[in-house]
Backbone bond lengths (Angstrom), bond angles and torsions (degrees), N, CA, C in turn:
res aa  C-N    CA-C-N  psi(-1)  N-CA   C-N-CA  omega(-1)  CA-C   N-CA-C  phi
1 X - - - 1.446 - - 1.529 108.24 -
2 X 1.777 112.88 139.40 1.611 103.43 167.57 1.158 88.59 -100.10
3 X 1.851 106.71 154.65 0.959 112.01 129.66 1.530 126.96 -138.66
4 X 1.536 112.00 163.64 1.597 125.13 -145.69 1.560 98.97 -107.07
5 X 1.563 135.59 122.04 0.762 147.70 153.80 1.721 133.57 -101.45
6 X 1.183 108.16 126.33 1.423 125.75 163.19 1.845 116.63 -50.80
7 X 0.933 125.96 104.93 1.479 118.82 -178.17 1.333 125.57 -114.34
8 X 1.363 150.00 76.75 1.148 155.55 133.39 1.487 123.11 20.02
9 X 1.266 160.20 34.80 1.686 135.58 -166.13 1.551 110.81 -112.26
10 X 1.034 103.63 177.28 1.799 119.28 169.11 1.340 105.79 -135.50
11 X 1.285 113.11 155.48 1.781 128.70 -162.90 1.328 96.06 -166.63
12 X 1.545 108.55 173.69 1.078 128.51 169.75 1.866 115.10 -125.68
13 X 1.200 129.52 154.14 1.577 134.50 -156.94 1.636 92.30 -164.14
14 X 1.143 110.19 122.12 1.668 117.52 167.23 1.047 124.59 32.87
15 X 1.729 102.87 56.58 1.448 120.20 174.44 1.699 99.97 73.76
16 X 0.973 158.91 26.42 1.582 151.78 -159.90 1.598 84.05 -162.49
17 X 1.572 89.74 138.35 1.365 129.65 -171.78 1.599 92.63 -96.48
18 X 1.724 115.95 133.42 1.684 100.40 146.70 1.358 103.71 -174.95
19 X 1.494 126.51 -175.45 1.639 130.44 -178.00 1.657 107.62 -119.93
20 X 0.998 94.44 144.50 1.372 126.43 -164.76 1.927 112.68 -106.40
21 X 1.389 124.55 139.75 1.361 93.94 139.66 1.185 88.49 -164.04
22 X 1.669 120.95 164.58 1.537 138.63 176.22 1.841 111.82 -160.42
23 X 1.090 98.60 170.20 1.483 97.17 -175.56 1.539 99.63 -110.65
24 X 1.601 104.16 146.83 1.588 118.82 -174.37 1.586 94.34 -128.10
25 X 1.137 99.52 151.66 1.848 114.10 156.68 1.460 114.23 -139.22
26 X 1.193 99.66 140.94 1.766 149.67 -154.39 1.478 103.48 -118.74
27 X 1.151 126.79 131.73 1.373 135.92 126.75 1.437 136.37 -39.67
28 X 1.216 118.00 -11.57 1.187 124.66 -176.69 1.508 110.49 -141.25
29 X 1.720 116.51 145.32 1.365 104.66 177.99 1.859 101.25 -96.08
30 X 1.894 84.59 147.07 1.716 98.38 -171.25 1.323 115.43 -76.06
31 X 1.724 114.90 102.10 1.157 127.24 160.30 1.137 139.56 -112.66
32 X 1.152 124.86 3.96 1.910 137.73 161.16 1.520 105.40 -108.41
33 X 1.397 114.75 153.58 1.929 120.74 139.60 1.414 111.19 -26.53
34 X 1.455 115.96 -59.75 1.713 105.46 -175.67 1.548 114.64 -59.23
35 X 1.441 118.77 0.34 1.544 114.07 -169.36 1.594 88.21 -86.79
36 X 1.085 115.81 -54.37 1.053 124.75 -153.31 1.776 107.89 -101.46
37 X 1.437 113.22 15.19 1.556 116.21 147.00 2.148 107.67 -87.28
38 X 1.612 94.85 -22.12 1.217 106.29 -173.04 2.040 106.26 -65.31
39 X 1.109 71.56 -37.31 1.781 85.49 175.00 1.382 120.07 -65.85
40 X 1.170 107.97 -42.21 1.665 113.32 -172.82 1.709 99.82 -75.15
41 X 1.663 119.01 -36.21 1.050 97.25 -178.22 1.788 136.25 -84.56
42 X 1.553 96.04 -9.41 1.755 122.22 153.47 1.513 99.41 -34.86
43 X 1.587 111.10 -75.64 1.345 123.71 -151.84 1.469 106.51 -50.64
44 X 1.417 108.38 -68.18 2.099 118.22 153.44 1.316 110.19 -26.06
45 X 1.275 138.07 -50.90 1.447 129.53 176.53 1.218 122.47 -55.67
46 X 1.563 110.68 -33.45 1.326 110.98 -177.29 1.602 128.09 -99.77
47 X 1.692 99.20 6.70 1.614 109.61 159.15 1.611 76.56 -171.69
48 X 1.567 92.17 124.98 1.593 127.88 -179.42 1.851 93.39 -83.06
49 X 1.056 108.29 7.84 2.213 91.14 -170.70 1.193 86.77 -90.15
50 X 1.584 141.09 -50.06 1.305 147.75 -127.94 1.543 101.65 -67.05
51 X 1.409 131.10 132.07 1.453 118.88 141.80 1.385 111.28 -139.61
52 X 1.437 97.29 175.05 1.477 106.81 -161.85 1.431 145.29 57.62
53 X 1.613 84.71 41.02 1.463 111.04 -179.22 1.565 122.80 -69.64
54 X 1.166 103.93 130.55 1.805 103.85 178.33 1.802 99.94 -145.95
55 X 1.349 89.46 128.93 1.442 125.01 -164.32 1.573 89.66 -73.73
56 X 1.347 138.85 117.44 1.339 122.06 -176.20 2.032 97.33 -117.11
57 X 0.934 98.76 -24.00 2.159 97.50 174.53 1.854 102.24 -144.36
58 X 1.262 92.69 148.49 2.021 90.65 155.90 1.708 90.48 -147.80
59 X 1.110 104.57 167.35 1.342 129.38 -175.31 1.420 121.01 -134.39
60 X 1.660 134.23 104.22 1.335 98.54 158.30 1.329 149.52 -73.39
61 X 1.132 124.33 135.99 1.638 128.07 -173.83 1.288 112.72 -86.92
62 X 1.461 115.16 -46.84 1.726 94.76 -179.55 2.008 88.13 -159.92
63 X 1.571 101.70 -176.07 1.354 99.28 166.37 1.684 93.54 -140.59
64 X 1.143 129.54 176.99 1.593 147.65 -172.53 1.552 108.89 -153.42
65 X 1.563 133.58 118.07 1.142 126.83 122.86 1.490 120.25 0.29
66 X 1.452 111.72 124.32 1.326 122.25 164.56 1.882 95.10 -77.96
67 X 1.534 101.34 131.98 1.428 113.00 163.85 1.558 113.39 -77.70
C-alpha cells in the first residue's frame, strides 16, 4: 500500500531561515520517530542544501493499492 502524506517543516539553506511543505509517499503508515526521521531524510534527498530541518506537522491525504 502507498501512502501520501502532507508534510509541514522549517530548515535553514544559505544562512536564511524558512518553511517548507510538500507531499511525500511512503510505503508504510507513519507510526514511530524513526518514520518520521525517515521523512526528514526524503526531504534532504530531494535538495541536498537544506539543513536543520524539523518536521513541525504531516498529514495523511490519501492511501492507494499497490498495482
Amino acid at each position: 500500500m502507498k501512502y501520501y502524506y502532507f508534510v509541514c517543516f522549517s530548515f535553514a539553506q544559505s544562512g536564511s531561515l524558512g518553511l517548507g511543505n510538500l507531499e511525500l509517499s511512503t510505503n508504510q503508515e507513519i507510526s514511530s520517530m524513526e518514520d518520521i526521521s525517515r521523512l526528514s531524510n526524503m526531504i534532504i534527498a530531494k535538495d541536498p542544501t537544506i539543513q536543520d530541518l524539523c518536521i513541525i506537522n504531516y498529514q495523511l491525504l490519501r492511501t492507494e493499492q499497490n498495482k
